[in-house]
Every structure is written in structure tokens, then in C-alpha cells.
N, C-alpha and C positions, 0 to 999 in steps of 0.2 A: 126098064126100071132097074134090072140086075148091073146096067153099066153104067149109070148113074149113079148110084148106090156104093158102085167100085171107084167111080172118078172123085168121089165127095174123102172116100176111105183115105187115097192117096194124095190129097191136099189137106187132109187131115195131120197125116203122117209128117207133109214136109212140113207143116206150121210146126209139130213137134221138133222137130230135129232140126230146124233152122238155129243157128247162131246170130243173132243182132253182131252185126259189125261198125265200131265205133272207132275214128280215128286216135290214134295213140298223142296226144300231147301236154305241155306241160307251160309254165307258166315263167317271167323276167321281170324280175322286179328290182330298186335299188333306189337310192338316193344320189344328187346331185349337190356337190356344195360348189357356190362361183369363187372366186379369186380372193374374195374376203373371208370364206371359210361361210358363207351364209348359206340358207337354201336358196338355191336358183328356180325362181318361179317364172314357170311357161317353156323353157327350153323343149326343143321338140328332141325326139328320141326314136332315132330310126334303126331298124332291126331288120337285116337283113341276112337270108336263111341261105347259106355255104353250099354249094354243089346244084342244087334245087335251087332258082332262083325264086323268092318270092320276098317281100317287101310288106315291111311291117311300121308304123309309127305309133308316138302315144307321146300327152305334153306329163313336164312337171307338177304336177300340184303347187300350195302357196307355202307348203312344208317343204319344196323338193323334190316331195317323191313321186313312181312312179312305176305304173302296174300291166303288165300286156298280159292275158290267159289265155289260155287257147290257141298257145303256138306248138307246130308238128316239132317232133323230136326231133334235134339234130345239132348241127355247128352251125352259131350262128355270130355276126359281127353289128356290134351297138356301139350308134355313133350320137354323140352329143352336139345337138346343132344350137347356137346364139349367135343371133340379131344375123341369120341367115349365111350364116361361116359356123362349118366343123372347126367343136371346140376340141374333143378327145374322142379317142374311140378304145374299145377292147374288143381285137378281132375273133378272139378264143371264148366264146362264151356258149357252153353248151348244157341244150336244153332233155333233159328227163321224162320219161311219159310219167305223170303223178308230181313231177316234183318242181320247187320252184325255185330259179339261180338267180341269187342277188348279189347284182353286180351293181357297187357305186361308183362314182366319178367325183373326184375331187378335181377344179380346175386348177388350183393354185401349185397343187402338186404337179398336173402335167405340165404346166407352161415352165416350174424351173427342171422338168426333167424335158422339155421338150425344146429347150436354148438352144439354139442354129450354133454351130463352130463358130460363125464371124462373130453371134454375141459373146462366148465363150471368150473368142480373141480379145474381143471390147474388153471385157471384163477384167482378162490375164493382162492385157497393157494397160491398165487405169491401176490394176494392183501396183504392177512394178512402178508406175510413174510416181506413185504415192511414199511407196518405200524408195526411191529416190528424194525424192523432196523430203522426206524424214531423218534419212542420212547426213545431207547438207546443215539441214536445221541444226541436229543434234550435234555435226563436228563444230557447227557456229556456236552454237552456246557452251562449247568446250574451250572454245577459242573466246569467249568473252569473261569465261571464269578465270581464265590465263591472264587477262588483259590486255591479249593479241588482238587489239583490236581491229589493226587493218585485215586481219583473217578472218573473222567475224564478219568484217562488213563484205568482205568477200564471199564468203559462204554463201550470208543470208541473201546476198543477190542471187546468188546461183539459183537456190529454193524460190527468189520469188519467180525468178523467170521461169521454172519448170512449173509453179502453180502461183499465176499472179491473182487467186481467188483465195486468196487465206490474210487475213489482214492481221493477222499475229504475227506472221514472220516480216510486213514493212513496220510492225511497233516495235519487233526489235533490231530489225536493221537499221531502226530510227537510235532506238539507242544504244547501238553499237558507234554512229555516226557521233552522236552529242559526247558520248564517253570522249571520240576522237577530237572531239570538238569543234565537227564540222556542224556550226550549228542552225547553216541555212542548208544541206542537204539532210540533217534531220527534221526541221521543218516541214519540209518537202515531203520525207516519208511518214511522218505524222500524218499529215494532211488526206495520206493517199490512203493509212489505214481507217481513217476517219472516212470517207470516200464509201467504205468498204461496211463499219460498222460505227454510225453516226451517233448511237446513242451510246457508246463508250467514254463516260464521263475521265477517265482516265487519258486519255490521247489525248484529248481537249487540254488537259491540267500539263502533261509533258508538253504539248506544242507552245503553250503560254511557257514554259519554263526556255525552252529551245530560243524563242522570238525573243525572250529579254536579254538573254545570253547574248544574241546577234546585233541588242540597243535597240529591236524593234519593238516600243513598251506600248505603242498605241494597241498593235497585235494582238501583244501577248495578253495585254487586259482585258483585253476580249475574248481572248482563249480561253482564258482562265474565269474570267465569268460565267461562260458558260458551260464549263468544267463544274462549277457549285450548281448554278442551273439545274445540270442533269445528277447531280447525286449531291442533296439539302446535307445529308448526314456529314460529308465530308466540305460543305462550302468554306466551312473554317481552316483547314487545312490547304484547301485555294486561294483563298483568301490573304493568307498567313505565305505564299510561295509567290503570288503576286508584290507582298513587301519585300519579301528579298529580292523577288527581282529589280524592284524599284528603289531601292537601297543602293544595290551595285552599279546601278546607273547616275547614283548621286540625288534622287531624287528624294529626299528625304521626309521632305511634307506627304505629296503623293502615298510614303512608304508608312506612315506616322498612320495616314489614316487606314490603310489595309490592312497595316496591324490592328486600330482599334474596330474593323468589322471581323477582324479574325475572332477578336476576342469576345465579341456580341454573341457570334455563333457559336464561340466555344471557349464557355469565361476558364473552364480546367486545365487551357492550352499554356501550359506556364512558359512555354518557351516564347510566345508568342507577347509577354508583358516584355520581358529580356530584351527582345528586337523593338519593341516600341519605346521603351527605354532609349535603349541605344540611337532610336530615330530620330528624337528628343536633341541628341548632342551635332545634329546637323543646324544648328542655328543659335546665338546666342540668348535668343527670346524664351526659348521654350527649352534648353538646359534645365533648368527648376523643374522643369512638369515632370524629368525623369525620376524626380526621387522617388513619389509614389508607386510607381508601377514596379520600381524597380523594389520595392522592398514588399511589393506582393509578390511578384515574382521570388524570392528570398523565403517571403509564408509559404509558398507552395514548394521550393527545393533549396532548404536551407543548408544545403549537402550538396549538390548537384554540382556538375563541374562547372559549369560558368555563376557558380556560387560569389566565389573569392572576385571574379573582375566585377559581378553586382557590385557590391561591396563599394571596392575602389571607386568605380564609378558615381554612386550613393555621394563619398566623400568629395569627388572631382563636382560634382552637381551644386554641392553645398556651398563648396568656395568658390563657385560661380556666380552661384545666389546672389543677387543684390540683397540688402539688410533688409527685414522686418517681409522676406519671403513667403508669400501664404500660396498653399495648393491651390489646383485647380479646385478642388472641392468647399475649399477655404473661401474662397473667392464666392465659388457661385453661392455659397448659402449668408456670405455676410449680404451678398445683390438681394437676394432675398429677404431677407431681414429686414434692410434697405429698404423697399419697397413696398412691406408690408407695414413700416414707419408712417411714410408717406401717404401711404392710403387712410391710415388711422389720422392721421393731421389732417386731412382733405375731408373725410369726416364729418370731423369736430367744428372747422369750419361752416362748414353748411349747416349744423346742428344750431349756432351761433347767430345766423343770419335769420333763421328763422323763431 
């Protein structure tokens, strides 16, 4: 009983004096953002323990984030995996007994600090290519403010062939050509900037101007159509480059009436009465019609430089006039008058009969 007694005493003891022994570790936590700065949700997240191998995982949450506890203390290396390819990792990530290392990942940061030398190279010769094609540009539009213009047209070749993806430098290699007035190789380069950027209401309106220069007016009215087509604001102004072109071609009826839709779209265009005026004295018939326009044009720039040849012209219209001359306004409201005579007579007839 006495050694019973003593064996109960000495397991008594060691219960005393025992120490519970608990593994020392501590906790990894952090946030993940993908390539758009977002949280990366589900990315898996592998943890792998330096010296001691052992192997840890845990996913993102739908915030990003994410949480492992209960890892032993030590050096550990956290890797970022998406769509089953390592996106980043941080091989130095060390863990604390008690304590917990938040470590994030941003993907957008590591893929531009993770550029391979060849992208780098991409990179460094797209740089230099660009400041070369800027170069040329900019000695061409030095050489155009000269009115060097066969340097110009030289230039801008240069620039196109080093970047035949920019359709600003074939709009002004086009009008470096027409200034020269080569006006079917600027067509050509119109054509090719249009090619490039189709709804550029403007290349439309120069390549109409190039084609009538060249006598191609079927073209150019078509160019220039749909130059107004793509920008209504300015159709008047297309419209209005369309008569000159058909003016300089002799085409004087044609140029009469693009003046008068110049004017529809833009009755303020006083330049635009001037040149329809003036289109008026292509035929002895319609001389007379210039006087009116001509002396609106006159109310709107009674100063203006092609003031004094209005004028003149006014006078040349007049003693062209056959006697007893009435406007076109003249006209259509006595037709009217007219007409409405006639209707009252037709009437009274019938009122008569019955």
C-alpha cells in the first residue's frame, strides 16, 4: 500500500512540474490586386517553408484577400498562381511566433517590373522609331512653311515609310504634292489617308479640291459630297469649294448651282453670293440674275475687298440687261400673281354656269 501510495505521489509531482509544449507559430496574410488594380478573386497562394520543406496553400477571397494561420516560424517563399501559371512571388517573407506578415501582390506592378530584356528592346526600338518618324515629320513641315516644297514632299515620304500607320503624315504629304501641284499624286495621298481614317470629313473636301484641279469634276463632286455628308456644319463650305472647282473648269451652270446650295446651308457665307454672282456672267441669259446676289453680297460686306469689283459688275449686269429687266424674284411673284388671276377667273366662271 506504502508503494502505491509513493508511485500515485510521483505522478502527482510530474503532472505538477510538466510544461504543456506548444508549437511556436504565427500567421501570412495580404492582398492580391490583378493587372487592372482589382481584387483577384480565387488566385491560389502557395507558401512554401525555406530550409524545412513543407508546403502550404490558401485561395483569394472575392475582396482578394487572404489568410493562412498556424504556420511554424521561419523563411518562407509566397507564390501567386493564375489560371495555373506563377503570376509573382516574394521569396523573403518571414514568419513570427504570435505575429502575422502581410504581404500583398500587386500583378500590374510585377509584369512592368518583370519586362524580359527582348520586351525592353521592343520597347527601346518602337521608342527610337517614333522619334525618328517625328524628326522627318517636323523637318517636312519646316520645309512647307519655306515653301520648299519638293523637301517637304521628300521628308514626308521618308516619315511615311518609317510609319505607313499614321494618316496625318499621307494628308500632308498630299498637301505638300497639291501646293506642288502634283494634283494626281496628291489624290492619291488623300485617298491613302482616307484609307487610314474614313470618316475624316476633311480629306474627303481636299481630295474633291485635288480632282477638280486635275479637270476630274465627276470625282471631285463626289469627294466633296461626301466631305458635307460627314461634317452637315461645314457642307456649306463644300459645297461653296465644289463651285470653284467648277467655275475653273468653265463649268459655270454646274458652279451657279453649288453656289446656290452653298448658300441654302449657309445663307451668312457672303463670299459665297460673290462667286454666284460672278457665275451668272458665264452666259448671256442669266447676266441679269447677277445683280441681286451681287448687291446682297454688298449688304453683308460693304467694305470688303471684292466690294469695288461687286459694284463694277452690278453696272456691267445692268448694261447687259435687256429693257424692262425684272429679277428672278420679280418674275416668280408676278407668275404668281398670274396664277392666282387665273384661278379667281376660272372661278367666277363656274359660279356663272351654275
Amino acid at each position: 500500500m506504502k508503494f502505491v501510495t509513493k508511485i500515485l505521489l510521483l505522478l502527482f509531482a510530474a503532472m505538477l512540474f510538466a510544461v504543456p509544449s506548444f508549437a511556436q507559430t504565427g500567421n501570412i496574410e495580404g492582398t492580391v490586386l490583378d493587372t487592372d488594380g482589382k481584387p483577384l478573386v480565387g488566385a491560389t497562394i502557395s507558401i512554401d517553408r525555406q530550409g524545412i520543406t513543407q508546403h502550404f496553400e490558401v485561395k483569394t477571397d472575392r475582396n482578394g484577400k487572404y489568410l493562412h494561420a498556424g504556420l511554424p516560424t521561419g523563411n518562407y517563399k509566397v507564390t501567386v498562381t493564375k489560371d495555373g501559371k506563377a503570376a509573382t512571388n516574394n521569396p523573403n517573407v518571414r514568419v513570427t511566433f504570435g505575429g502575422s506578415t502581410k504581404t500583398d501582390f500587386d500583378l500590374r506592378q510585377a509584369a512592368a517590373q518583370g519586362a524580359s530584356d527582348e520586351e525592353r528592346a521592343k520597347v527601346a526600338e518602337e521608342k527610337a522609331k517614333q522619334e525618328a518618324v517625328k524628326g522627318s515629320f517636323e523637318a517636312a513641315r519646316t520645309a512647307m512653311t519655306a515653301k520648299n516644297y519638293d523637301e517637304a514632299i521628300r521628308l514626308f515620304k521618308e516619315a511615311a515609310d518609317k510609319d505607313p500607320t499614321q494618316h496625318v503624315i499621307f494628308a500632308n504629304l498630299a498637301d505638300a504634292l497639291s501646293s506642288a501641284r502634283k494634283y494626281d499624286d496628291a489624290a492619291a495621298m488623300y485617298r491613302k489617308a482616307i484609307e487610314l481614317k474614313p470618316d475624316e470629313a476633311a480629306y474627303h473636301n481636299n481630295l474633291g479640291i485635288v480632282l477638280g484641279n486635275a479637270g476630274k469634276v465627276e470625282e471631285a463632286t463626289a469627294a466633296l459630297q461626301k466631305a458635307a455628308e460627314l461634317n452637315p456644319a461645314g457642307a456649306g463650305q463644300s459645297y461653296y469649294n465644289l463651285g470653284a472647282v467648277l467655275t475653273n473648269r468653265g463649268r459655270t451652270k454646274e458652279a451657279s448651282d453649288a453656289f446656290k446650295k452653298a448658300i441654302e446651308l449657309n445663307p451668312q457665307m457672303a463670299q459665297a453670293y460673290y462667286q454666284l454672282g460672278i457665275s451668272y456672267f458665264g452666259s448671256p441669259d442669266t447676266i441679269p440674275q447677277a445683280i441681286p446676289v451681287l448687291q446682297k453680297f454688298l449688304e453683308m460686306q460693304p467694305t470688303g475687298q471684292d466690294a469695288e469689283a461687286a459694284k463694277q459688275l452690278i453696272e456691267a449686269a445692268k448694261q447687259a440687261a435687256p429693257t424692262g429687266y425684272k429679277s428672278e424674284k420679280a418674275i416668280a411673284e408676278e407668275k404668281a400673281a398670274a396664277e392666282k388671276a387665273e384661278k379667281a377667273k376660272a372661278d367666277a366662271e363656274k359660279k356663272k354656269k351654275r
